[in-house]
Structure formats: structure tokens, C-alpha cells
C-alpha positions, 0 to 999 in steps of 0.5 A: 574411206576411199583412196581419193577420200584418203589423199583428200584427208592428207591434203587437210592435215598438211594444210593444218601443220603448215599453219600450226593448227592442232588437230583435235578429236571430239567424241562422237556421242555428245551432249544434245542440250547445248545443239539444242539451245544454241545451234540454230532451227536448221540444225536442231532439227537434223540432230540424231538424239538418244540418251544415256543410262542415266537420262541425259540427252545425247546426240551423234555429232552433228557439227564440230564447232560446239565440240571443239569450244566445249573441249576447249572450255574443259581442259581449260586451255590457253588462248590464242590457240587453232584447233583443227578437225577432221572426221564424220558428222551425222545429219538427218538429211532427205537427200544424200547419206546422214554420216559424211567427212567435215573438217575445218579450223577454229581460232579462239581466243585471238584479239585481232577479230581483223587479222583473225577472220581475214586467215580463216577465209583465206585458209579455207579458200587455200585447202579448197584451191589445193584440192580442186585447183582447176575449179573456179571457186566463188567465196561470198561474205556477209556480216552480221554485225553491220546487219546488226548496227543498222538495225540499232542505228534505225532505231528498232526496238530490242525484240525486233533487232533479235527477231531480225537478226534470227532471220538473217541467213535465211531469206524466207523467215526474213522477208517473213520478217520484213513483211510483219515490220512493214505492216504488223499482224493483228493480235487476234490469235491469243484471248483470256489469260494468256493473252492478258499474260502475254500483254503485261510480259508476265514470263513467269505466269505465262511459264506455268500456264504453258507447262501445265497445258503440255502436262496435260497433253502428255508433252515432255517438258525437255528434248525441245523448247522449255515453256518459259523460252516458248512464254518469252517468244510469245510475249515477244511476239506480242509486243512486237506486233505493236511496232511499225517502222517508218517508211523512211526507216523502212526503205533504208533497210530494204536499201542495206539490204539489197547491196551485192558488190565486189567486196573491194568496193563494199566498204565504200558503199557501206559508207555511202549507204550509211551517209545517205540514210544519216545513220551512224555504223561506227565500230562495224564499219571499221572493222569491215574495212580492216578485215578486208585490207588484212584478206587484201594483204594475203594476196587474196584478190578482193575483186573476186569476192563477193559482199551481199548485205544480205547474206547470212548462215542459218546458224544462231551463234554467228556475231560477225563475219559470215562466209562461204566458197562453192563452185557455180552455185551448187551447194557450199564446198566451205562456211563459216564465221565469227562467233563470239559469244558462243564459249560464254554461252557454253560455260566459260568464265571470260569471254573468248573471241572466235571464229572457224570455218568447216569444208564439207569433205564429201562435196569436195571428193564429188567434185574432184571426181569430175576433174581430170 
């Protein structure tokens, strides 16, 4: 570690003891399943996997969060409680080194979703200031629930609702998306069996018909998508394209979508938005509004923020809260979000809500370098 490297870290740790924040360490070689069913496309394909004596799928770490809430899960902790870290992740990246310094928060268990999103953004913008104070940082919020309550509101059926809300945080795979509502694919590439199958929803049919055709192809049945996830996307997508949105439906998503605005002003226009379209966002509107009264009483000036409907992150376990800070639209100096279904997915008993947020430590000491 460099000595700017070295006070850098010092400066994450008194961050973290000044907001009583535990820092915790998580191993490096972990297990690849939970990465691999969890995390999202944009990660699963960067993982480092291996495996141990005994079979098991490992991988270098390649992101805290998953870690931090497993160790959570198993020392069976009390909640609230903040977890911070600091240490290496390892991506397959084609530019830039695979091994680099994150560190970051993450709050479980705290039943203010309000309070708790707004001191992660703040708390992540107040290390980045610290550490690149004559940078004009640029925080940029999205929201994932509103995303999903006007879906529900149009009126969108199941299969779409997820296929969208998979696509949110990457512009191509939605505007991919949005072009198969507006106007579906014919469902020509699919015939015989599989197609009858794929039709009449047979999941457990489908399953084997797949598995039986990968064992024919000497194709594992593990390190990736099991054949009854790859039946259920198929039959997914099978139904999906016997939908089409209405053009007024339509053009009020498109309408949502392109909204980008200080987010002092996002409630109103949500509100606007949602009163013009006659759609009904209930709970996601409110909690939209407390979050940005609570970032407000921080002292964080809302005008600086910027709110873009659009905005996602290409991580699948976000339900909430989105956001990132950089510095003139160069890569991301911090991001992150709400994820409350995460800890049930991964094994625990209860539901436990959370949120964090990761610096990536290496983009920091590279700007640092250019300031006096």
C-alpha cells in the first residue's frame, strides 16, 4: 500500500469510528453460489471462481456486500447494527488491474428505511469531501421502488414488471426492454416439444428436456444457470411476448422515465407525473419525500443532487434507494443502495432491512494524485 494509499485508509477508519460503525473483515475466498444466483449478469461474469477439496464453488471476493450480510447471517447478530470494511476486491476487469481497495458501510437492520438511506448518502459523500475536498463531487439518485410502483400502477403483468426491473441500471438491456413492450417479437424461434412446453408453462418438463440436452453436450449442470432457471426465463419470455402495452401506457413510462431533476424538486414532479398519468404510487412517493427531507436535515443541499428516474445500478439485489457520487462524468468514485430482500435470500430467518454503500478506494487515491 502506498503512503497516500495508507493515509487514505486512515481517513475511512476515523470516518468509520466517528459514526460507530464496526469495521469487520470477511474472507477472502468465498462461496461462488450466492455471486452466482444473487448478484446480477455485470458481476457474475467478472467472478474469479475456483473450488475446494471437496467440490465447492469458491471465488475471490469480488464484492463486500454479499459477505458482510453472510457473516451477519451466521454469527446471528442483533440489529440495527453498521458494518464497515475496507480491503481488496478482485474483478476480471479488461482495462485496469483485477485486485483493488473498496471500502464502505453497511447498515441492517434499521427500521427507518428514511433516516437510514438518507445517512448513507451522506456518509458517503462526507468520506469522498474529506478525501478529495477540492473536487466538485456529483451525487446521482435513482429509486427502484418508484421504478417498480408505476409499473404495478400501469398495470403490467408479473413477468414484464421483473423483466423491467432487471433491466433498470442498464440503459441497453432497457431500451432492449421497452422496445419488445412496444411492439413483441414473434415467437418463431422455439418449435416441437419445447415449444408446447414453454406454452403451457411446464417448468418441471421444460427442466429436464434442458438438463438432458446440456448431458448431451458434456455441459456441466453448475457454475452457471440451473436448467430449471434457464426453463423458467424461457417460458418467461414466452409469455411475455404475447403482451403489448397500450400507447397511453406506454407513453407514460417513457414520460417517468425520462424525468432528471434537482432532486429538491423530484418529489413534486414525481407527484405531477403521477397525477397527470392517473396512476396511484402511494407508499414509494412517501418514502421518496421523507428520504429527501432527512438527506435535507443533514445539511446536504438537495439542489446539488441530481434525481433521474432512469437511474439504475446493474446489481439485481437493489429494492430501493440507488445512488452514486463521481467527479465530471468519469467512472464512480461511490455507489450503492437499498437492498432489502438481500439477507432473506441468503439464509436468514426474518426479514432485515438494508442498505450500504462501497468507495472504490483506488479511483479516489488516482484523483487525489492530481490535486495539490
Amino acid at each position: 500500500m502506498t503512503k497516500r494509499a495508507s493515509s487514505l485508509a486512515g481517513e475511512v477508519k476515523a470516518l468509520f469510528a466517528a459514526r460507530k460503525v464496526d469495521l469487520v473483515n470477511v474472507g477472502i475466498l468465498q462461496p461462488a453460489d450466492p455471486f452466482l444466483d444473487i448478484a446480477g449478469e455485470d458481476l457474475r461474469r467478472r467472478i474469479f471462481l475456483t473450488e475446494n477439496e471437496t467440490g465447492q464453488a469458491l471465488c475471490l471476493r469480488p464484492e463486500f456486500t454479499i459477505p458482510v450480510c453472510l457473516d451477519h447471517i451466521a454469527s446471528q447478530s442483533g440489529t440495527p447494527r453498521r458494518y464497515g470494511y475496507l480491503g481488496e476486491v478482485f474483478r476480471q476487469r479488461r482495462d485496469g488491474a483485477n485486485e483493488f481497495l473498496q471500502a464502505g458501510i453497511e447498515d441492517l437492520g434499521e427500521t427507518d428505511v428514511a433516516a437510514a438511506d438518507a445517512q448513507l448518502v451522506v456518509d458517503a459523500h462526507q468520506l469522498l469531501a474529506q478525501a478529495v475536498p477540492d473536487a466538485a463531487l456529483e451525487v446521482t439518485l435513482g429509486d427502484q421502488s418508484v421504478f417498480e410502483a408505476v409499473l404495478a400502477s400501469l398495470g403490467l403483468p408479473r413477468g414484464w414488471r421483473m423483466r423491467l426491473a432487471r433491466a433498470f441500471g442498464s440503459h441497453t438491456m432497457l431500451e432492449t426492454a421497452l422496445a419488445d413492450l412496444a411492439n413483441p417479437p414473434r415467437n418463431g424461434q422455439l418449435a416441437g416439444p419445447v415449444a408446447l412446453m414453454a406454452v403451457d408453462g411446464d417448468v418441471e418438463g421444460l427442466s429436464a428436456h434442458i438438463a438432458s440436452g446440456m448431458q448431451q453436450a458434456g455441459l456441466p449442470l453448475s457454475g452457471g444457470r440451473t436448467p430449471a432457471e434457464i426453463a423458467r426465463r424461457v417460458i418467461e419470455k414466452v409469455q411475455l411476448r404475447s403482451v403489448r402495452l397500450s400507447d397511453d401506457a406506454f407513453a407514460a413510462l417513457k414520460t417517468f422515465l425520462a424525468i432528471d431533476t434537482p432532486l429538491s424538486q423530484a418529489s413534486s414532479a414525481l407527484r405531477d407525473f403521477a397525477s397527470t398519468a392517473g396512476l396511484e404510487l402511494g407508499g414509494a412517493l412517501d418514502l421518496f419525500a421523507e428520504r429527501t427531507e432527512a438527506i435535507a436535515a443533514h445539511g446536504l443541499a438537495c439542489d446539488a443532487i441530481r434525481y433521474d428516474a432512469a437511474f439504475g445500478r446493474p446489481l439485481d439485489y437493489y429494492t430501493g434507494l440507488v445512488f452514486e457520487i463521481g467527479v465530471g462524468g468519469a467512472l464512480p468514485l461511490a455507489g450503492g443502495g437499498r437492498y432489502d430482500r438481500l439477507l432473506t435470500l441468503l439464509g436468514a430467518q426474518d426479514p432485515i432491512p438494508g442498505v450500504g454503500f462501497s468507495v472504490w478506494l483506488d479511483r479516489v487515491e488516482a484523483l487525489r494524485e492530481t490535486q495539490p
